[in-house]
C-alpha distance (Angstrom), angle and dihedral (degrees) to the residues before:
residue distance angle dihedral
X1 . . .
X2 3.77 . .
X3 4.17 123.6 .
X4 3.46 92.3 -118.6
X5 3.83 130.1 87.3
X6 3.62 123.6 -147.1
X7 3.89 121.2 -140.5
X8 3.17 121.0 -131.8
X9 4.04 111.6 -121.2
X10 3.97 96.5 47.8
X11 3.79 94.5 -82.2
X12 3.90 121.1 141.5
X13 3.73 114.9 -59.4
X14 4.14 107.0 -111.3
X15 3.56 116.1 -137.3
X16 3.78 122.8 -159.1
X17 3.36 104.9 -121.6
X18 3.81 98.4 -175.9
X19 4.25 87.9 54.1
X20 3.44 85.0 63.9
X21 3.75 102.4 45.8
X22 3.35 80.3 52.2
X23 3.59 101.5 54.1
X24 3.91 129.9 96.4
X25 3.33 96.9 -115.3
X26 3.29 95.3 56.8
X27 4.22 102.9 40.6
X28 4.07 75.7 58.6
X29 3.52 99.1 54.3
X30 4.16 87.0 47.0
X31 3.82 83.1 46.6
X32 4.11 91.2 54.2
X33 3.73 89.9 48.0
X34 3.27 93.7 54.4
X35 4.00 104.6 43.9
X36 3.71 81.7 59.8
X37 4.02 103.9 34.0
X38 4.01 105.7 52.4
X39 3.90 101.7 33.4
X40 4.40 85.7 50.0
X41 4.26 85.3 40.6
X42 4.01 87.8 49.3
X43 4.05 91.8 42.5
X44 3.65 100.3 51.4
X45 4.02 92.4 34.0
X46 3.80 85.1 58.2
X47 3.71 94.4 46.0
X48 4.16 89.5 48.2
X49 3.47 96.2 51.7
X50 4.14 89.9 47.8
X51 3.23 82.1 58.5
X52 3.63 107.8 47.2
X53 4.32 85.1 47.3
X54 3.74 94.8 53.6
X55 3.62 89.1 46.1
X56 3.80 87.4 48.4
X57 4.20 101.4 42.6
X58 3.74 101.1 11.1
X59 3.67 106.7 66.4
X60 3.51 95.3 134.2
X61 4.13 86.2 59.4
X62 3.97 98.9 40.9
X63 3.90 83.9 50.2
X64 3.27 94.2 55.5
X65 4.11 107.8 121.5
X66 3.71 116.6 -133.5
X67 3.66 99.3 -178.2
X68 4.10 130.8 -26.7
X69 4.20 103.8 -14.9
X70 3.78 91.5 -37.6
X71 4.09 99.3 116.8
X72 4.16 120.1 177.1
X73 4.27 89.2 -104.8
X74 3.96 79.7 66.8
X75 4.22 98.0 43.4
X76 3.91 85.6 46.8
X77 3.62 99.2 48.7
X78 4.05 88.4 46.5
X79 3.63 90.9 45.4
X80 4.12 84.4 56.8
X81 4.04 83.5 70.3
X82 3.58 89.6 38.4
X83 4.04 96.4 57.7
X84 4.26 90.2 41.9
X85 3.99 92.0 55.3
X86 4.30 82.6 40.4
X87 3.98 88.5 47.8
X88 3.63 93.3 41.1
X89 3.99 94.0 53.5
X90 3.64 97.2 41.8
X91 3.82 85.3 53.8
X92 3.26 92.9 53.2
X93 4.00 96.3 47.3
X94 3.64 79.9 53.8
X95 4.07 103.3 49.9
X96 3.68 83.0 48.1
X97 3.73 97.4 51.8
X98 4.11 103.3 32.2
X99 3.66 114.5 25.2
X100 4.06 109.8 18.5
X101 3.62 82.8 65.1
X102 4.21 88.7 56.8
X103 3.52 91.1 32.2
X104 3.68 91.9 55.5
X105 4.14 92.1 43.6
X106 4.14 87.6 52.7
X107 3.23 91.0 42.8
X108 4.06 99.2 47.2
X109 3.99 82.0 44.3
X110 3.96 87.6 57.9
X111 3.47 92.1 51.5
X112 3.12 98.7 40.6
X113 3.48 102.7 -121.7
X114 3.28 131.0 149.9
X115 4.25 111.5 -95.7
X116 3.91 129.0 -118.9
């Protein structure tokens, strides 16, 4: 049996959305969002505020020339961009591989179509 409930007199079928909040599937698929979500939020928060302190008490560091008027203050705050796209594409490797997969099942169980 489905999670939906049909009405009787052709109106829209209700679904119980609390049964499925509720349901395995779907504390996993919170569970996979998180083992990926708040250790990446807690790396790249830790790596932004390291940067925002050495820019802050380090000038003599971040002002440190590598070559020509490139210093390391300059190759850290470009590396900020450079970890977001990074973050961004490894969650999306991830979403693709872990939870569309559940997301898709739920869903296809809502609907009440038949899985793949």
């Amino acid at each position: 049996m489905g999670s939906t409930e049909q009405d009787i007199g052709g109106a829209e079928p209700q679904t119980d959305w609390e049964q499925i909040q509720g349901s395995p599937e779907f504390t996993d698929l919170r569970r996979r969002l998180r083992v990926f979500v708040f250790p990446m939020t807690a790396l790249f928060l830790v790596w932004y505020l390291l940067y925002v302190l050495l820019a802050d008490y380090a000038h003599g560091f971040m002002g440190t020339k590598l070559f020509g008027n490139i210093t390391v203050g300059l190759v850290f705050g470009l590396l900020q961009f450079v970890s977001t796209f990074v973050i961004t594409g490894l969650y999306v490797r991830y979403a693709n591989r872990k939870l569309d997969p559940v997301a898709d099942s739920i869903r296809a169980e809502i609907e009440g179509e038949p899985r793949r």
